[in-house]
N, C-alpha and C positions, 0 to 999 in steps of 0.2 A: 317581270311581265305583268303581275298580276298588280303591282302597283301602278303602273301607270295605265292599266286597265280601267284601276279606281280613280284616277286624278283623271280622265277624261270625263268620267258621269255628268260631274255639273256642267259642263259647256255642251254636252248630248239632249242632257233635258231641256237645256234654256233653247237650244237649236230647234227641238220639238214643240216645245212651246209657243217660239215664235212661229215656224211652220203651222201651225192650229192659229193663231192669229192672222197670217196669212190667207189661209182657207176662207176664213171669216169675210177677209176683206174683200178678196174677189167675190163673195160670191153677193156678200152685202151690194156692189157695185156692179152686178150682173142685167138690171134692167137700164141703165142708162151705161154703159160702160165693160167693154168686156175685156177684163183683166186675168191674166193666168195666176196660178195660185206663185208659182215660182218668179215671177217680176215682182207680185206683190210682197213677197218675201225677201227679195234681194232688196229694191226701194227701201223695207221696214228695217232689213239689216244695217244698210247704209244711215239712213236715218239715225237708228239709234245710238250705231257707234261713232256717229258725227257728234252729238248731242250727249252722251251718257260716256263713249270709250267705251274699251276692252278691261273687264277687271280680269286680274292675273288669273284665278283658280278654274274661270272657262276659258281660257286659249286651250289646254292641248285638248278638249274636245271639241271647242269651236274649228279649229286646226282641221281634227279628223271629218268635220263634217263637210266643212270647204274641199278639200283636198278629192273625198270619195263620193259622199253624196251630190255635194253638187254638182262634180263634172258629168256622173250618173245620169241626174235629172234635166241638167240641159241636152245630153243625147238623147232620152226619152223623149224629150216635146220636140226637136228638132222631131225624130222619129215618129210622132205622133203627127204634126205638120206635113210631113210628106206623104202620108197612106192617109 
């Protein structure tokens, strides 16, 4: 357990990282353009591992982040859109 606890870290932080990049981007594009921080995150994911790929030692945190966070956070803005 406690191993693959540790073999998720790098694809957690690079996940957080690019989410912090994300932030940036929408809000950089807030006077002419209003972008959610989570499109601009998906777009930037998409992008990069179009461009770059997946290196092996972030898949199983990339994994864990696709899998929980982000079904998480598109019910959150769906939920957020509604009310």
């Amino acid at each position: 357990m406690r191993s693959s606890a540790l073999k998720a870290i790098p694809g957690i932080a690079a996940a957080v990282l690019l989410s912090y990049a994300a932030f940036g981007i929408s809000h950089a594009c807030k006077p002419r353009l209003i972008i959610e921080p989570l499109v601009a995150g998906m777009l930037l994911g998409i992008l990069i591992t179009a461009c770059i790929g997946m290196h092996a030692p972030l898949k199983p945190g990339l994994d864990l982040c696709t899998k929980w966070l982000l079904e998480a956070s598109v019910v959150l803005l769906g939920f957020r859109l509604l009310f």
